[in-house]
ROMIDO-819216 format. One record per residue (C-alpha): x, y, z; residue in three letters. Coordinates in steps of 0.25 Angstrom, whole numbers, padded with zeros to 4 digits, always signed. Layout:
<nodes>
XYZALA ...
</nodes>
This chain:
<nodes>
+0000+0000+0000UNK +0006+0014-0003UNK +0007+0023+0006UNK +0008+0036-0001UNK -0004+0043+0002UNK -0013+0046-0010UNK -0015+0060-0016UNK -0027+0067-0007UNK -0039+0072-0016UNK -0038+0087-0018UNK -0052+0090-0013UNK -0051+0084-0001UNK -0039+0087+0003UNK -0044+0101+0001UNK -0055+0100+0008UNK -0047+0092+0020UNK -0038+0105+0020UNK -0049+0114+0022UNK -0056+0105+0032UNK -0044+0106+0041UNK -0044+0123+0039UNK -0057+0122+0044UNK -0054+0113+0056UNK -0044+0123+0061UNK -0053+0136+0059UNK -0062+0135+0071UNK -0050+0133+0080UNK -0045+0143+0076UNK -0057+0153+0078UNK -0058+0151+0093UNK -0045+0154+0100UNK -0048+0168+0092UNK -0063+0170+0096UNK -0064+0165+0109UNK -0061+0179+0117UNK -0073+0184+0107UNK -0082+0171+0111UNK -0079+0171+0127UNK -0083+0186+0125UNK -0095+0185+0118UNK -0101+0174+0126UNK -0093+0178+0139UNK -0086+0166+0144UNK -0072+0165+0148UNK -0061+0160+0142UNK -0061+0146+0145UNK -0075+0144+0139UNK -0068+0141+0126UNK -0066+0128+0134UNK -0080+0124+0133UNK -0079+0127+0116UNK -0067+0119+0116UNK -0072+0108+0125UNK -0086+0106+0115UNK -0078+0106+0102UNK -0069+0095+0109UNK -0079+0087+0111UNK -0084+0088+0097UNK -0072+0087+0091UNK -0067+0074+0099UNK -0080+0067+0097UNK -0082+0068+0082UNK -0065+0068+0079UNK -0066+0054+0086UNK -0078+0048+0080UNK -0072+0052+0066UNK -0061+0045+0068UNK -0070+0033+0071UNK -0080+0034+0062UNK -0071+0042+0047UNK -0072+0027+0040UNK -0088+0028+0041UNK -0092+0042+0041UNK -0085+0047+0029UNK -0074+0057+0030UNK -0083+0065+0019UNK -0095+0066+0025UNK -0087+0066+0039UNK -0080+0080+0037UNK -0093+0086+0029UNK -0102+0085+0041UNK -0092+0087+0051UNK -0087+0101+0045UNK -0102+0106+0043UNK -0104+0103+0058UNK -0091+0111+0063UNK -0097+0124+0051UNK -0110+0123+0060UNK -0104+0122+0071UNK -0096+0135+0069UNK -0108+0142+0065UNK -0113+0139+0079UNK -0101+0146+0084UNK -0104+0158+0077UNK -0121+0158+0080UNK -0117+0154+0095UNK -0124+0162+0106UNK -0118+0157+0119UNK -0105+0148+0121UNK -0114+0136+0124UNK -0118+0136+0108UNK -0105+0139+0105UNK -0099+0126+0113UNK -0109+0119+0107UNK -0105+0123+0092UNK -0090+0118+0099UNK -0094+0105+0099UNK -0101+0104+0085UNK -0088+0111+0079UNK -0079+0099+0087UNK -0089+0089+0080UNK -0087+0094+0068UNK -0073+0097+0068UNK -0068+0085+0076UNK -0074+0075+0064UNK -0070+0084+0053UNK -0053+0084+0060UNK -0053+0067+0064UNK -0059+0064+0050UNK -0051+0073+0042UNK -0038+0067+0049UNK -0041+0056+0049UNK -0045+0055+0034UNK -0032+0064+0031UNK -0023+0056+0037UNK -0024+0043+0028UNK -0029+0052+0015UNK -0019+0064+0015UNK -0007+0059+0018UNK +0005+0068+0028UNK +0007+0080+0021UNK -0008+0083+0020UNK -0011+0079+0034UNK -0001+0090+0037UNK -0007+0101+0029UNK -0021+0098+0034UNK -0017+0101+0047UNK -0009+0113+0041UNK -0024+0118+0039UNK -0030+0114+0051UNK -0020+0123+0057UNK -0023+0134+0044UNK -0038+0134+0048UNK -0036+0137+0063UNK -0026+0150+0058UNK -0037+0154+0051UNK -0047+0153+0061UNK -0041+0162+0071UNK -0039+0173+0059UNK -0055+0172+0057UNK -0057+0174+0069UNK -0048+0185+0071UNK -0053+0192+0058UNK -0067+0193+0063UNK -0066+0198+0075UNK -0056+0209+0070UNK -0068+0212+0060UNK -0075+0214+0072UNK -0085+0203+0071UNK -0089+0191+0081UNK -0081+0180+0084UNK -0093+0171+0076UNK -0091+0176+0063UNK -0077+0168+0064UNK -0084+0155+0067UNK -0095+0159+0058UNK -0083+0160+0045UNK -0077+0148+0050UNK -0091+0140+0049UNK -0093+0145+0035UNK -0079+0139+0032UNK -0083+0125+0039UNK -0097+0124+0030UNK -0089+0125+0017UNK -0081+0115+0021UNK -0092+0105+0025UNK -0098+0106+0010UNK -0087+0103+0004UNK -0085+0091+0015UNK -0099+0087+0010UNK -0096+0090-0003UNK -0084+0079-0003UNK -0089+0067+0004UNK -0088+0057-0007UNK -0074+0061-0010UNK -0070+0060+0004UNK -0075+0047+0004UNK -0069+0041-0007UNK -0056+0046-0003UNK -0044+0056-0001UNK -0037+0052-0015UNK -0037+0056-0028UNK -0040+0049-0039UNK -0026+0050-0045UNK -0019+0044-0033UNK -0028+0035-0027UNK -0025+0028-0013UNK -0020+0014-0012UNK -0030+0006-0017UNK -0026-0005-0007UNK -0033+0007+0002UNK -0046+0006-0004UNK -0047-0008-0006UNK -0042-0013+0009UNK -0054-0017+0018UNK -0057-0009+0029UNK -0051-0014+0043UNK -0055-0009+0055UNK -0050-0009+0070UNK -0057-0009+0083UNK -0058+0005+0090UNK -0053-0001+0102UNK -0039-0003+0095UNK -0038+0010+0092UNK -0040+0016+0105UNK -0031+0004+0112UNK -0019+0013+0104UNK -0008+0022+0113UNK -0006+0030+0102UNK -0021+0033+0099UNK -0021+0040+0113UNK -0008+0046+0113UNK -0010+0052+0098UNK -0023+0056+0104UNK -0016+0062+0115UNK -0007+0070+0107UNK -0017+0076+0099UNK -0025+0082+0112UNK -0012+0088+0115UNK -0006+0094+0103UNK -0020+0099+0099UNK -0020+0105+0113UNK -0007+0113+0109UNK -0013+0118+0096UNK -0026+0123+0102UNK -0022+0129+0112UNK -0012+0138+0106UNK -0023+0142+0097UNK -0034+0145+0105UNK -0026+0153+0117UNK -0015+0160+0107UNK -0026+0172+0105UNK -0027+0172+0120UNK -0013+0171+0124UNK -0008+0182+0115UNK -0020+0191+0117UNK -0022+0190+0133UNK -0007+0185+0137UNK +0002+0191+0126UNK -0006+0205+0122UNK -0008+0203+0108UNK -0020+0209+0099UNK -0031+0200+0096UNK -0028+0202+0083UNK -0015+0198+0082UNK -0018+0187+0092UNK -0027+0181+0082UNK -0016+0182+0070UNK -0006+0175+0080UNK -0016+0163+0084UNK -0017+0162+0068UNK -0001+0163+0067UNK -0003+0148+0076UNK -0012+0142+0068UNK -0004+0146+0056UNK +0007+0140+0061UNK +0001+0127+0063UNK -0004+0128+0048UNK +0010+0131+0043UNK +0017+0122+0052UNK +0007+0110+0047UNK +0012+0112+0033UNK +0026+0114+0036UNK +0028+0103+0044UNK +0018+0093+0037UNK +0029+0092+0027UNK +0041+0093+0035UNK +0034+0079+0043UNK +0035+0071+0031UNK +0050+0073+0031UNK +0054+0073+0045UNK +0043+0064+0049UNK +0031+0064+0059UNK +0041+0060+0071UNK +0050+0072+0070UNK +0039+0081+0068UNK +0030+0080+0079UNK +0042+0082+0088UNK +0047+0094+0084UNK +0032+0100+0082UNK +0029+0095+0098UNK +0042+0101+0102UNK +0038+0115+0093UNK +0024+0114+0101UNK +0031+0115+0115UNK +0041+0127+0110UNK +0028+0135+0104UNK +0022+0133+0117UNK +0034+0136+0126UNK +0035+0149+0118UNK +0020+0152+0119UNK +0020+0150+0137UNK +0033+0160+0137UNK +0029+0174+0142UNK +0032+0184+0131UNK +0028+0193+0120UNK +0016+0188+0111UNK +0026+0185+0100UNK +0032+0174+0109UNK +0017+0166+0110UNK +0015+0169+0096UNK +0028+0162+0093UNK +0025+0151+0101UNK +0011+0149+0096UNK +0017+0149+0081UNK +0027+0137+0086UNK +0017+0130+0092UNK +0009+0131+0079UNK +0020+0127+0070UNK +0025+0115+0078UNK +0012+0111+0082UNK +0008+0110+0066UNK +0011+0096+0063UNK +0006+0089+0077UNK -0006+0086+0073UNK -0005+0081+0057UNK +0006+0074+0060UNK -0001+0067+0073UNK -0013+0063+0061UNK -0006+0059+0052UNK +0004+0047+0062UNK -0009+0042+0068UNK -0011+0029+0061UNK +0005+0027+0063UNK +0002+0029+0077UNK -0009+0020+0078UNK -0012+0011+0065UNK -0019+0015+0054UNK -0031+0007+0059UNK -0032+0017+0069UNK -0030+0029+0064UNK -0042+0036+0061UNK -0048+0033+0076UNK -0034+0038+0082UNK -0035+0052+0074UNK -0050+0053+0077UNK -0046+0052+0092UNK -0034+0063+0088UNK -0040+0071+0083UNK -0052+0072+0096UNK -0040+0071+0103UNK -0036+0084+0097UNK -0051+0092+0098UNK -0048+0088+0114UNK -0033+0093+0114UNK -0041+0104+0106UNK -0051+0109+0116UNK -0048+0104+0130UNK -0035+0108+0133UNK -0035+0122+0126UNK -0049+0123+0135UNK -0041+0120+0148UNK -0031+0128+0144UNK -0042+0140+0143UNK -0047+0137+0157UNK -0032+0138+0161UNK -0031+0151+0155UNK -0043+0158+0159UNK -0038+0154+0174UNK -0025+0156+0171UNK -0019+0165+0160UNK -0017+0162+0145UNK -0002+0163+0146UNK -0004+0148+0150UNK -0006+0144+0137UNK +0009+0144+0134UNK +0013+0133+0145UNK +0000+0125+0143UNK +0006+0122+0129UNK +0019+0119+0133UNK +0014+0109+0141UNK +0003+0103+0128UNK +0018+0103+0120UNK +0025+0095+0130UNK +0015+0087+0134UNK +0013+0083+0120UNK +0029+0081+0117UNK +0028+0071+0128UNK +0016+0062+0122UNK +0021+0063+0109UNK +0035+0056+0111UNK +0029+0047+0121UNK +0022+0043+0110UNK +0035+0042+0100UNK +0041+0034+0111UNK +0029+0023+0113UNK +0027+0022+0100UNK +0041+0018+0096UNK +0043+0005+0092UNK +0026+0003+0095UNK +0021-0011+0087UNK +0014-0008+0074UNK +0004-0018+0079UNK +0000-0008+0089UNK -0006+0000+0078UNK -0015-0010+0073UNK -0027-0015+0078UNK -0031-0030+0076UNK -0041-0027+0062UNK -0055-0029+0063UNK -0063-0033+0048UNK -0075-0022+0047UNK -0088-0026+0048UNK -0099-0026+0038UNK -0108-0015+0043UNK -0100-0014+0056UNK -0100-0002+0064UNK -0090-0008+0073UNK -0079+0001+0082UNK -0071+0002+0066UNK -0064+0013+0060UNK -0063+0012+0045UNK -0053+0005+0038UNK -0037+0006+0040UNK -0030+0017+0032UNK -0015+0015+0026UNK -0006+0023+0033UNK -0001+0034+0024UNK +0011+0041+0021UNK +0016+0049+0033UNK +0006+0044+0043UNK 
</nodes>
């Protein structure tokens, strides 16, 4: 079987590429319109605790049952409905009267989002091969820079804080149509016509594995783990920047805005760049000297200093962080089997919607009790702690049986509706 991945359709590689703009743009919205919102609905700080907390909670419910549930439902018709839910969700945001609606619109925008990001992973990672892996997160990261610059641009303009989320929802139900608009093509596959996948691929029957065996896996829970943490990092940074370099450093809210943009950006640029500089230096070497980046960032971002210093540090941070998470995708299934690959980035990536939500939500209780120039050594610790889980999982991994990774096969069942996921995937180039 060859193991050069096939050449992506254009279309939906397109249309995966805007998908992941439009997963970072309502992350980027809130760090910037959260002073307006706790104003307009006079709630302190730490309320944002209660947004983050609902979207969690859709996010990890419907980003764990995608992962289970992608060989059944249809990728097509997955990311269609899902992306209309998060548009009408953001609508509720910018319609919302009182911050219990707007809670509730949380957790339809976590719903939506959460199955949109597991099954596009997922889907990605044995279609599009390492280099595109990479770039689509380079956008993930381009859509949250944008985010904070909508935001920033409307209130300038003098207007509410709704017309951002109101934009964004506009942008989301565009998507949707053409989501709706694809569903065959997703279903019958990533590849063109010209370079067709393996034909071995198509004509292999489907062998599934008992979810017990996936969840019986270390490295299913300590990938799990590291994705709580790293996203921790990433969100935090974003959300509290504004804060930190408005009420803890002295700058505008304008140029505030621009320098949370300037992390964002960095994360976008920093996905490019280093997407291809892991192909030649490898995944291993990578990650490391990203993790050790993310502790300097974060070091440079908890010293007292002038406001240029925390911007610095914010732009390390983004820059290092850029390849964490594509590159943590995209070794899943050498981390735990093939067989198992789809469920363990499912539980990833809730992993991540928890990293996303409840630690920067604590770190806003600290902070309202506190001051917000915590937020420099509560990352330092995230860094360190995340070096530590990362090379004890380089260290337990070593040498590891490959029979580890594979799960005793069990033969579908005729109309079954067994504890199955869908049928094993080669492991392609650069996984």
């Amino acid at each position: 079987m060859s193991t050069t991945p096939a050449r992506p359709r254009a279309s939906l590689l397109l249309l995966a590429y805007l998908a992941f703009v439009s997963l970072g743009l309502p992350d980027g919205l809130l760090g910037v319109a959260w002073p307006s919102i706790r104003g307009d609905f006079g709630v302190p700080t730490e309320a944002v605790g209660w947004v983050l907390t609902a979207a969690t909670v859709g996010y990890l419910t419907s980003s764990v049952l995608a992962g289970f549930t992608l060989a059944r439902v249809g990728v097509g018709a997955l990311l269609g409905g899902s992306t209309l839910l998060a548009s009408l969700a953001l609508a509720g945001y910018s319609l919302s009267p009182v911050l219990a609606v707007l809670v509730g619109c949380a957790l339809l925008v976590g719903l939506g989002s959460g199955a949109v990001d597991s099954g596009l992973n997922a889907y990605a990672a044995g279609a599009f091969g390492a280099r595109h892996m990479n770039w689509l997160h380079a956008f993930f990261g381009l859509g949250v820079a944008i985010g904070p610059l909508i935001m920033t641009g409307v209130l300038s303009a003098g207007l509410a804080w709704r017309w951002g989320y109101g934009i964004v929802a506009v942008a989301q139900l565009v998507l949707a149509v053409a989501f709706a608009l694809t569903v065959r093509a997703w279903h019958r596959g990533a590849t063109t016509d010209k370079a067709p996948a393996d034909a071995g691929a198509e004509t292999a029957p489907a062998v599934r594995v008992p979810i017990r065996a996936t969840l019986r896996l270390a490295a299913v829970w300590s990938g799990t783990l590291a994705f709580v943490l790293y996203v921790a990092i990433e969100v935090s940074a974003g959300l509290w920047a504004f804060l930190l370099l408005t009420e803890g450093r002295g700058l505008s809210a304008a140029v505030a805005g621009g320098c949370v943009s300037a992390y964002w950006a960095s994360l976008f640029v920093g996905r490019v760049v280093q997407g291809v500089v892991a192909e030649s230096l490898g995944a291993g070497m990578v990650l490391r000297a990203s993790l050790a980046g993310m502790a300097v960032g974060a070091a440079l971002i908890a010293v007292p200093g002038p406001a240029v210093l925390a911007v610095l540090g914010l732009v390390v941070v983004g820059f290092a962080a850029a390849p964490v998470f594509p590159l943590l995708t995209l070794t899943t299934a050498e981390r735990v089997g093939a067989a198992h690959a789809d469920r363990a980035i499912g539980l990833q990536i809730g992993a991540a919607g928890v990293g996303a939500a409840l630690v920067p939500g604590g770190l806003g209780v600290l902070i309202g009790h506190t001051s917000v120039e915590v937020l420099g050594s509560a990352l330092v610790v995230l860094a360190l702690a995340l070096i530590a889980l990362y090379e004890w999982d380089a260290r337990r991994s070593t040498g590891r049986p490959a029979a580890e990774l594979v799960a005793p096969p069990v033969p579908a069942q005729p109309g079954g509706e067994d504890q199955t996921s869908g049928p094993v995937r080669p492991v392609v180039d650069g996984r």
